[in-house]
C-alpha positions as semicolon CSV with decimal commas, in nm:
position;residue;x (nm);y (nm);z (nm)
1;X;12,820;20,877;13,997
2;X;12,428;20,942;13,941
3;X;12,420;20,948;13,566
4;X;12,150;21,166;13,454
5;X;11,956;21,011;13,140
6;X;11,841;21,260;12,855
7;X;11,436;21,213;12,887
8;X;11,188;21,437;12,969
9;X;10,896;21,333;13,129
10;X;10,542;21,354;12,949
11;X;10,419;21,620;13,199
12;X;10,701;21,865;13,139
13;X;10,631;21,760;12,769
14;X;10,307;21,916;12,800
15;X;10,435;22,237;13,037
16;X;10,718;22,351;12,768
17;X;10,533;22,255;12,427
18;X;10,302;22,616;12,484
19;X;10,146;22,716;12,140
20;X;10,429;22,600;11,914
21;X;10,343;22,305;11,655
22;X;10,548;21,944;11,604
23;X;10,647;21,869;11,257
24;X;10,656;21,541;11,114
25;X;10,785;21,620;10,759
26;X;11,132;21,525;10,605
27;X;11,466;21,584;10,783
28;X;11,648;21,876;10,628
29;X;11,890;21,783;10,379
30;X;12,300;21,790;10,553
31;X;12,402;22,073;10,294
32;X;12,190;22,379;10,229
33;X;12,183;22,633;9,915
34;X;12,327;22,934;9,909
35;X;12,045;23,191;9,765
36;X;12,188;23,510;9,752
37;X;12,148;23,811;10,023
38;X;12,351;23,997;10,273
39;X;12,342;23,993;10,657
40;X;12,070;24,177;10,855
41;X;12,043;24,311;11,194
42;X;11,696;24,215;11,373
43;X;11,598;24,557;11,543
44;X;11,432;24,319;11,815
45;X;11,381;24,468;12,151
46;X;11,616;24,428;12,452
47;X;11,814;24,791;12,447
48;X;11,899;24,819;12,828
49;X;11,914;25,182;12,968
50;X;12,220;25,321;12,990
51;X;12,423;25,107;12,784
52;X;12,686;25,260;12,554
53;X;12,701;25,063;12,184
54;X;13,064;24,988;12,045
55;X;13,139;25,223;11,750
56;X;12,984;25,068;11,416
57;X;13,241;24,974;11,294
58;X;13,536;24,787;11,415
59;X;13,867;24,652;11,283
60;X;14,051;24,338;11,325
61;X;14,467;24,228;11,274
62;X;14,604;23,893;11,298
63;X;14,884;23,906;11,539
64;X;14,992;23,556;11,455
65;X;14,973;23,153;11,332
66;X;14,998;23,009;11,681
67;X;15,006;22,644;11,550
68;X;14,935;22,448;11,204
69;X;14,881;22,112;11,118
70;X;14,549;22,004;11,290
71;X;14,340;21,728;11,191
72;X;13,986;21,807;11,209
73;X;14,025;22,051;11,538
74;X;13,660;22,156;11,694
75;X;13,664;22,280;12,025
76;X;13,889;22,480;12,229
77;X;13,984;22,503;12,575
78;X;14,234;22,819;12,756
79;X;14,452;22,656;13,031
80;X;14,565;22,868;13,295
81;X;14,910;22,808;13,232
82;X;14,866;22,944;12,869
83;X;14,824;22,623;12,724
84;X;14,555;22,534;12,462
85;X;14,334;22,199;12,457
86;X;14,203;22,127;12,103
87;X;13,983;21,853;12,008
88;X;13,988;21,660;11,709
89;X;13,639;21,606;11,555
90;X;13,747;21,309;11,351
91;X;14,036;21,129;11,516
92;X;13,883;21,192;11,879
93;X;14,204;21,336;12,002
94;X;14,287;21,587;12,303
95;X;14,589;21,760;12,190
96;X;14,783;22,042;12,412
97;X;14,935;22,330;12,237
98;X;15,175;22,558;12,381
99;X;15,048;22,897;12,255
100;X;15,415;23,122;12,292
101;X;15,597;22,816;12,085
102;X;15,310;22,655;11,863
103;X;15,416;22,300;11,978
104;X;15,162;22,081;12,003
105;X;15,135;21,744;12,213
106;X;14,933;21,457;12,164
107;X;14,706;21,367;12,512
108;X;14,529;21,046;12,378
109;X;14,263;20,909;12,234
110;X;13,894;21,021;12,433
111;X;13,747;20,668;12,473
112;X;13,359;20,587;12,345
113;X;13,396;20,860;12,024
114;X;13,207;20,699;11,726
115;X;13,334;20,996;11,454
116;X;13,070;21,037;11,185
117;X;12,913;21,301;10,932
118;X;12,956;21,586;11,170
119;X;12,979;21,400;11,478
120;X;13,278;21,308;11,691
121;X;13,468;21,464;11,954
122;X;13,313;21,796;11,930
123;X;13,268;22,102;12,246
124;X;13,554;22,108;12,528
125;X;13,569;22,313;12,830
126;X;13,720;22,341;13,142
127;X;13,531;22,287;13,502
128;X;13,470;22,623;13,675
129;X;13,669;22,465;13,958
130;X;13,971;22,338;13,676
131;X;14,260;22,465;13,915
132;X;14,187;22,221;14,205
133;X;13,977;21,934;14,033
134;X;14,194;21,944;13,701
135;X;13,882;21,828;13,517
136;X;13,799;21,871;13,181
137;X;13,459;21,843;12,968
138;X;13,379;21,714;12,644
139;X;13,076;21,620;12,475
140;X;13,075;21,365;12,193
141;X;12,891;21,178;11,960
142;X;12,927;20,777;12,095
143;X;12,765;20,436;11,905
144;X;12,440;20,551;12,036
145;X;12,370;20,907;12,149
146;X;12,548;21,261;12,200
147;X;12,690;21,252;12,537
148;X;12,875;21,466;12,788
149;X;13,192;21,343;13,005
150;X;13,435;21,447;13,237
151;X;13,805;21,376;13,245
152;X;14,106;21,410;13,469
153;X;14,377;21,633;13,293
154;X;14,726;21,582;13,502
155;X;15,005;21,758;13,314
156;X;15,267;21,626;13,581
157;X;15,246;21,326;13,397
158;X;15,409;21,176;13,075
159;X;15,203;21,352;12,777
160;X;15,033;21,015;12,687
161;X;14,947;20,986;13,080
162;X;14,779;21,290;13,144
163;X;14,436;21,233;13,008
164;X;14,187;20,994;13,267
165;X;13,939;20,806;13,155
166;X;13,647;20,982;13,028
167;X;13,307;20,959;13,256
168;X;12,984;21,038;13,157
169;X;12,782;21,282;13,347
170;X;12,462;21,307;13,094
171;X;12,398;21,081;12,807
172;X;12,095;21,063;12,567
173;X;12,097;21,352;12,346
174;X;11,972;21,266;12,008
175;X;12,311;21,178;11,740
176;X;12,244;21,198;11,359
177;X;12,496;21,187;11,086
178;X;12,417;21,577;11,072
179;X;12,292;21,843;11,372
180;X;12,485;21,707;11,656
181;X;12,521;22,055;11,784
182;X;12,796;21,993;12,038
183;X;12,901;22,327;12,154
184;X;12,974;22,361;12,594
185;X;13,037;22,623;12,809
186;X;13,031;22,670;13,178
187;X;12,859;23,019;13,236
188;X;12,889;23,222;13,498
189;X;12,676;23,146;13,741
190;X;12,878;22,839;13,722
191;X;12,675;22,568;13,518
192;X;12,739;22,344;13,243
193;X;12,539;22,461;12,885
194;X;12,532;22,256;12,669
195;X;12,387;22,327;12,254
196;X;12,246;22,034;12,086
197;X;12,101;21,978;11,723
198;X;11,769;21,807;11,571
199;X;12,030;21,540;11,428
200;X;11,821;21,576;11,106
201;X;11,499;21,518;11,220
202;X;11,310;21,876;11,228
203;X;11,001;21,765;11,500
204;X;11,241;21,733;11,777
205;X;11,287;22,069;11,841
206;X;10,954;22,129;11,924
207;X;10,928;21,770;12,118
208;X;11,017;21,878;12,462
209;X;11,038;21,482;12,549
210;X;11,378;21,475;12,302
211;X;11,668;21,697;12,389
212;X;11,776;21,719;12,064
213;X;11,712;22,086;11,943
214;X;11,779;22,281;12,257
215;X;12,031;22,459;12,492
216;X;12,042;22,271;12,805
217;X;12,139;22,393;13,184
218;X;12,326;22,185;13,419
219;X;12,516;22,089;13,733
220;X;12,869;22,013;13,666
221;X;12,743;21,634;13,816
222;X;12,517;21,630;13,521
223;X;12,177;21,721;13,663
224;X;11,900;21,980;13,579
225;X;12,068;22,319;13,738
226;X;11,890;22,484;13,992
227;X;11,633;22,768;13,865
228;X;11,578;22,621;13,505
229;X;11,244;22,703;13,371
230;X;11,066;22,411;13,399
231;X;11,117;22,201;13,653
232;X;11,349;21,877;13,705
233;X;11,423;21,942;13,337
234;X;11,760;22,005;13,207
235;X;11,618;22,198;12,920
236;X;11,696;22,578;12,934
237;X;11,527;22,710;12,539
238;X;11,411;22,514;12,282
239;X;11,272;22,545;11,919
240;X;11,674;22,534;11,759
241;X;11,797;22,339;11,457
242;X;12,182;22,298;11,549
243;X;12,348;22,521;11,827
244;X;12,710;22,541;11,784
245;X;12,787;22,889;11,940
246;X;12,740;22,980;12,344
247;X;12,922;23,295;12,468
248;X;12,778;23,535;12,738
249;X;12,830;23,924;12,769
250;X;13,008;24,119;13,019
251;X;12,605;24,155;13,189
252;X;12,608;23,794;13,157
253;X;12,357;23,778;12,908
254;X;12,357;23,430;12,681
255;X;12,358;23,452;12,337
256;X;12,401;23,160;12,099
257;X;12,466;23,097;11,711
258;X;12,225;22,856;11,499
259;X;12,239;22,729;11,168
260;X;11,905;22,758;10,972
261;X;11,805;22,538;10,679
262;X;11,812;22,727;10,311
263;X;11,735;23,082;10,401
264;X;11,840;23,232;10,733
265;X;12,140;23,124;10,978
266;X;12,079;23,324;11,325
267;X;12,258;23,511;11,639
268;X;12,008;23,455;11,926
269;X;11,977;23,604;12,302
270;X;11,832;23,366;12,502
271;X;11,607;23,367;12,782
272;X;11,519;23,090;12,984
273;X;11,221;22,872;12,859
274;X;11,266;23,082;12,505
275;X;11,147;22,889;12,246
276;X;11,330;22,970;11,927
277;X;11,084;22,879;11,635
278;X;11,231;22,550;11,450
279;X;11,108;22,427;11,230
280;X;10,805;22,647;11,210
281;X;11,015;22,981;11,194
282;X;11,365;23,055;11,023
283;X;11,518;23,343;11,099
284;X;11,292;23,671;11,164
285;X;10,933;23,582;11,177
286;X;10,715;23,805;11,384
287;X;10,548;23,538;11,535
288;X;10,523;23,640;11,902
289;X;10,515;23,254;11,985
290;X;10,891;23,283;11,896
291;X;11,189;23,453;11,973
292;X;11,360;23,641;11,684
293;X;11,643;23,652;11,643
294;X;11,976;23,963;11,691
295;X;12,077;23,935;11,373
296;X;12,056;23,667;11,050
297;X;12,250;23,576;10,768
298;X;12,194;23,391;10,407
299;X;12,331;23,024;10,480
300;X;12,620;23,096;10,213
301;X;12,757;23,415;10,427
302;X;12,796;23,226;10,770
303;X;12,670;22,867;10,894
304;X;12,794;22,970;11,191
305;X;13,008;22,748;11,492
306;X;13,176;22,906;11,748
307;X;13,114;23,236;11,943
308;X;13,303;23,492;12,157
309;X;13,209;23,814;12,370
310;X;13,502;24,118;12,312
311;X;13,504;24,457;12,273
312;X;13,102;24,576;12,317
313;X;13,086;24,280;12,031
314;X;12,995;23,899;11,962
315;X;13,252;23,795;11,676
316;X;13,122;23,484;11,526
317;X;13,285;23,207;11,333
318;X;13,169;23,143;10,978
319;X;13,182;22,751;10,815
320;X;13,049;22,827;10,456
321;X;13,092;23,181;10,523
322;X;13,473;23,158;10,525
323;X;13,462;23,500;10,747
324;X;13,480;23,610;11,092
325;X;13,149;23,801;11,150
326;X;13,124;24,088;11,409
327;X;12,760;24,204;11,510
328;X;12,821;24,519;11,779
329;X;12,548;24,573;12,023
330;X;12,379;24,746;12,278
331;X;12,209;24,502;12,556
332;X;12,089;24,207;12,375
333;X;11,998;24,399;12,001
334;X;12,229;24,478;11,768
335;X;12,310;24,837;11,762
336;X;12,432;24,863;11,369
337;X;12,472;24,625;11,097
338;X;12,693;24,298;11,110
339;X;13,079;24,351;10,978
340;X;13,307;24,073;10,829
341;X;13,624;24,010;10,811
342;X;13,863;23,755;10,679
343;X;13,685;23,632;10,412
344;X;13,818;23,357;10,250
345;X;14,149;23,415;10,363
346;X;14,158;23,117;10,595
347;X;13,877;22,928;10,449
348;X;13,624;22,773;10,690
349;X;13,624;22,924;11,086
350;X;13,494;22,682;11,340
351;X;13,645;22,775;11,682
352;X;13,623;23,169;11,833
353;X;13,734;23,204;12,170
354;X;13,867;23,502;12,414
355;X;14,214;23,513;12,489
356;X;14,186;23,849;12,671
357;X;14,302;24,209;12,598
358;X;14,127;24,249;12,314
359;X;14,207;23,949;12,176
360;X;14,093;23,616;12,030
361;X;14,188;23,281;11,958
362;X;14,087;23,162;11,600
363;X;14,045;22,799;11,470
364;X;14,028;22,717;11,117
365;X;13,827;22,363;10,992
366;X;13,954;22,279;10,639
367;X;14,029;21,907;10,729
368;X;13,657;21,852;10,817
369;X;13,535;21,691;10,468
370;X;13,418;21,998;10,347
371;X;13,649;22,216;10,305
372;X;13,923;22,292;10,079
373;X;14,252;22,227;10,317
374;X;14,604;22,452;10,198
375;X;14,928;22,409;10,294
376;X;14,895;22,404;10,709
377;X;14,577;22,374;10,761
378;X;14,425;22,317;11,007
379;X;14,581;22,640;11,245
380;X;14,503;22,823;11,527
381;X;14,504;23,237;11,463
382;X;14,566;23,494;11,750
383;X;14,392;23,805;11,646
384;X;14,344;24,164;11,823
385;X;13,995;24,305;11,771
386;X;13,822;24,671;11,827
């Protein structure tokens, strides 16, 4: 297989860098403050004619504990068969649970994972093609870089059987012991996204010859997808700190969650070749260089992970935040304020993903170092949301 290496070439360097500035100063510290504010909803333009927004406000019920006692889980992964795959950040684990009985099953241990800081086995998803090729993706953070792989998932065999060996499809995204990004996501138009972090060091955001800092588009083989903004390059927006949320809407519209530094964590809609303002602009800036963002939070309300589409609605996963944050819209603005819910009921939320009918699958992340774990923890939540 034609491994494609993370580099951009000097010439594309110079095509993407447009009017934003590099910045050589300190790497952001791995925890941030938590100065006091509430959430605010950008009224950025992007309202799409004829659109209907979801009512203001919306509600939320937990249907149900589907499974407890996970170690460090970070991604998530819906099998057809009503399965769910669930990485393990720290012990670099695939584990299967079965979602109608909570048992969970062990797959093995994902080869080349070098767990660190906030790095590890991190985003999981499922090829587009999953019910002939029985492949499954995963990016991690290895001895030397943040990588993607693929892996053969054969449930026909014994449980410590199932899982191939892992291959690597695209390799050289900047690693740090903090901002590994890490979320993935196969959209619709059938390529591989993939949100990656600074890993500490600010400048590479804006350094379109680093991937580190950006959303990137690709071929399920790994290569730059077809129609990305600048050409032979495999970077889709840049200008981000740490992406760990990509979910689309039902107009197939990407939006993606970003934590900021000390003042402003973000919900962005992305457009191709978007650049997104780190580290020269956090949060709403008005600088028509850079995209602002849908709607922004204080760090100590979200430092937002995981997102999912439902309901008019992108519900977004809180770290810090402890809550479950709902931002309603109308095309890509918000049409009212953010809503939360949950908060500090199930301490830190990592994972949000659709489990259809109006419903969501919900991972805690109390094991992770930083949080606070309780008897259980770490579980997966089914909830039903309007």
């Amino acid at each position: 297989m034609n491994v494609r290496a993370g580099a951009v070439t000097g010439a594309l360097a110079a095509a993407l860098l447009l009017a934003a500035g590099c910045s050589s100063g300190p790497p952001p510290p791995g925890d941030r403050g938590t100065p006091p504010g509430s959430a605010a909803a950008s009224p950025s333009p992007g309202r799409t004619a004829g659109e209907s927004a979801p009512p203001a406000k919306g509600t939320v019920t937990v249907l149900r504990t589907v499974a407890e006692g996970l170690d460090s889980p970070w991604g998530l992964a819906p099998l057809p068969d009503g399965g769910l795959l669930v990485s393990s950040r720290d012990r670099a684990t695939l584990t299967r649970v079965d979602e109608r009985t909570g048992r969970t099953t062990e797959l093995g241990t994902v080869s080349g994972v070098a767990p660190q800081g906030e790095g590890g086995l991190l985003g999981i998803a499922l090829s587009p093609g999953f019910a002939s090729d029985h492949m499954v993706y995963a990016y991690f953070t290895s001895a030397s870089d943040n990588r993607i792989v693929r892996m053969l998932y054969d449930p026909k065999k014994p449980p410590k059987e199932q899982l191939g060996a892992p291959d690597t499809v695209f390799r050289g995204i900047p690693k740090g012991f903090v901002h590994n990004g890490g979320r993935i996501a196969f959209g619709p138009d059938g390529m591989l996204y993939a949100g990656t972090g600074e890993s500490g060091e600010r400048g590479l955001a804006q350094d379109t010859r680093s991937l580190g800092g950006k959303i990137l588009r690709l071929t399920p083989e790994g290569e730059p997808a077809p129609g990305n903004p600048f050409p032979d390059s495999p970077v889709y927006s840049y200008g981000h700190r740490n992406v760990q949320g990509l979910a689309w809407d039902s107009r197939q519209r990407l939006f993606a969650s970003e934590f900021g530094q000390d003042t402003w964590d973000e919900l962005n809609a992305i457009v191709p070749g978007g650049d997104y303002g780190w580290p020269e602009a956090e949060g709403k800036s008005g600088d028509r260089r850079y995209r602002d963002p849908v709607a922004q939070w204080h760090t100590d309300q979200a430092s937002p992970s995981g997102i999912a589409y439902a309901d008019g609605s992108i519900w977004m996963a809180g770290l810090k935040g402890e809550r479950l944050w709902r931002i309603p819209l109308r095309g890509t603005a918000a049409s009212a304020a953010p809503q939360s819910f949950l908060t500090g009921e199930y301490g830190r939320l990592r994972t949000v993903a659709p489990a259809g009918d109006g419903r969501l699958w919900l991972v805690t992340s109390n094991t992770d170092g930083r949080g606070s774990p309780k008897k259980g923890d770490d579980r997966i939540l089914e909830i039903r949301v309007t």
